[in-house]
C-alpha positions in Angstrom: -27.9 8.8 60.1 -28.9 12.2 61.4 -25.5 13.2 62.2 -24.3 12.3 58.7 -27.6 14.3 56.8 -26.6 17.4 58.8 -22.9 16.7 57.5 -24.6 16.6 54.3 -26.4 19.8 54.7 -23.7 21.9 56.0 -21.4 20.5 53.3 -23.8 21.4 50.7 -24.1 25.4 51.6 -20.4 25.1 51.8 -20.5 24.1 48.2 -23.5 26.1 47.1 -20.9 29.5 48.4 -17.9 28.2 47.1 -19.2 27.6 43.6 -21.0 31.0 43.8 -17.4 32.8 44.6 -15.7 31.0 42.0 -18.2 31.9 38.9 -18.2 35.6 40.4 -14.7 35.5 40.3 -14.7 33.7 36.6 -17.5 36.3 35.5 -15.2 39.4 36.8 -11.5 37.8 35.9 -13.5 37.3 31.8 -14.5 40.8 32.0 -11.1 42.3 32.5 -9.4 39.6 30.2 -12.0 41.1 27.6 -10.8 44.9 28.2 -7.2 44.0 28.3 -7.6 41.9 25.1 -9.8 44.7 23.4 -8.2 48.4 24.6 -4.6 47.4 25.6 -3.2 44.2 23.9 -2.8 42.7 27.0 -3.6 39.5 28.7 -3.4 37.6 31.8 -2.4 34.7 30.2 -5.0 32.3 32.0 -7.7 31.8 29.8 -7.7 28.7 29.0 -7.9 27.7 33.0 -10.8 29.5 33.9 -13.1 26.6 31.3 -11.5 24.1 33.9 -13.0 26.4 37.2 -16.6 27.1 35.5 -17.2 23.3 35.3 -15.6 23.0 38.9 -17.8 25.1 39.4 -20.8 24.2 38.0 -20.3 20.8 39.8 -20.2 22.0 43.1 -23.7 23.5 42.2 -25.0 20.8 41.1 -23.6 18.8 43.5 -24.8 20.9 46.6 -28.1 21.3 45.1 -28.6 17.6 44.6 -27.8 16.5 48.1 -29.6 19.5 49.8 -32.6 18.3 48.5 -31.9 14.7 48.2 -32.7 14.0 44.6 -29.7 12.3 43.7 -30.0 9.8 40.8 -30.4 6.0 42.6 -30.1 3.0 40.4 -33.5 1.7 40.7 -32.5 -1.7 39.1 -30.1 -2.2 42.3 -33.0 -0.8 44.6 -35.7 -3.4 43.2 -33.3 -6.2 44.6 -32.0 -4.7 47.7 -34.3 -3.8 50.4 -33.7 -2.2 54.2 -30.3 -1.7 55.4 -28.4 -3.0 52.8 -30.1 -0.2 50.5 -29.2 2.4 52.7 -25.4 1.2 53.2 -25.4 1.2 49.2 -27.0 4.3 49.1 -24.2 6.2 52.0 -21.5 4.6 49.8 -22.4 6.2 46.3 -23.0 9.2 48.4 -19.9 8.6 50.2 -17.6 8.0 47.0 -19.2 11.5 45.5 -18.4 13.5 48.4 -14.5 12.0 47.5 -14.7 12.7 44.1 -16.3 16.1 44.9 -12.9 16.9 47.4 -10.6 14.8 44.7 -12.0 18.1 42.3 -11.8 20.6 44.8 -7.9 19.7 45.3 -7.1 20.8 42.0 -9.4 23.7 41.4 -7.6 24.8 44.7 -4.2 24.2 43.4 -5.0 25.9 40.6 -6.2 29.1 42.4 -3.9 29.3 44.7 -0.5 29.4 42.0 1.8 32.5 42.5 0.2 33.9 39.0 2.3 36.3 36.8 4.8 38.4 38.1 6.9 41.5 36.3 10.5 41.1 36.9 12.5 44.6 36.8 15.9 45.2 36.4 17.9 44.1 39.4 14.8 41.6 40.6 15.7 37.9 41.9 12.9 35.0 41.0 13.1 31.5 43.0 11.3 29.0 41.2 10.9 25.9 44.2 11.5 22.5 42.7 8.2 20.7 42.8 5.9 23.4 43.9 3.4 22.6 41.0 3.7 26.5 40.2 5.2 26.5 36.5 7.2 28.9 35.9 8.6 30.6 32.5 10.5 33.9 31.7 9.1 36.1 28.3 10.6 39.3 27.3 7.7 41.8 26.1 10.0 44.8 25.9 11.8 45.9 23.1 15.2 45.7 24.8 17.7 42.7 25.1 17.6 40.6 28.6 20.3 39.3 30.5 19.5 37.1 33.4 21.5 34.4 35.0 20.1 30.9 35.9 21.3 28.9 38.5 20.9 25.1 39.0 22.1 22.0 39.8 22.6 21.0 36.4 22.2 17.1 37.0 23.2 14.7 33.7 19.9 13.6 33.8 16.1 14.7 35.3 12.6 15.1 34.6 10.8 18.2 34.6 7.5 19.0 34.8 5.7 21.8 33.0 1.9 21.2 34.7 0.7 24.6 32.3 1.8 22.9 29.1 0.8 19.4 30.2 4.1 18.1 29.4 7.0 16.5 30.8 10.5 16.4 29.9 13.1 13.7 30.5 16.9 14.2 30.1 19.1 10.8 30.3 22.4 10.4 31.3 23.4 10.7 27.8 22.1 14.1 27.2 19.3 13.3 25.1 16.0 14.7 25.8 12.4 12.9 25.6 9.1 15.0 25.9 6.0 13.5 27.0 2.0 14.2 28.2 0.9 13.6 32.0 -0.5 10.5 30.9 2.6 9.7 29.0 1.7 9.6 25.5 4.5 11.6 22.9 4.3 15.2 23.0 
């Protein structure tokens, strides 16, 4: 039990540090999204992913916090028929199941931070885009001139591609006909 409370405690100022990094980085990436937006009429173009990091965030606070100083929510109706060991075994699995859910979260958060970002192509520049990195890609000409690139593929009659920044999925058949779809598989 001591071991597992000191696994607890380092975990927690793991957390606590993590979550702190993250909002700094949140606060400063807002800032500079705000000057871009406002002086140059520029963007980063990942806005909308930084609501997903402040509440990954925030739960990593809250989460470290909570266990650091043990005031965890317990179901008291549970506790009022379970006395002793049993208690406690209940007790290490809720805690158990929140550190997974906690990890489950910090997966994607660190997906998420850890994509390749936006990069300027130039003129005589080569892009790989590596099937099933999880990194979507997508080419957007801001200049005022035409672009010519070349694409290279295999082409197949039929796949499934997945664009994880637009939530959406596409499905070609056999046929040639194309389907588009959510991640949980409802019609886009």
């Amino acid at each position: 039990m001591k071991a597992f409370v000191k696994v607890n405690d380092i975990a927690g100022n793991l957390a606590v540090w993590i979550s702190a990094a993250l909002l700094v980085y949140i606060v400063c990436h807002i800032s500079v999204e705000i000057v871009l937006r406002s002086f140059f009429a520029k963007s980063t173009f990942s806005m909308d992913e930084f609501v997903g990091y402040a509440i990954g965030s925030m739960t990593f606070l809250s989460l470290a916090h909570t266990f650091r100083h043990r005031k965890h929510i317990r179901v008291s109706i549970l506790q009022s028929f379970i006395k002793g060991r049993v208690a406690i075994s209940i007790e290490l699995i809720c805690i158990s199941f929140t550190f997974g859910i906690t990890l489950f979260l910090a997966r994607y958060i660190w997906r998420t931070l850890a994509r390749a970002g936006e990069e300027v192509l130039r003129s005589g520049m080569c892009a790989c885009f590596p099937a099933n990195s999880g990194d979507g890609h997508r080419l957007e000409n801001r200049s005022e001139e035409i672009v010519r690139y070349i694409e290279v593929g295999n082409r197949s009659t039929s796949e499934e591609v997945h664009y994880p920044d637009s939530d959406m999925i596409m499905e070609k058949a056999a046929d040639g006909t194309r389907s588009f779809r959510h991640f949980d598989g409802t019609p886009y």
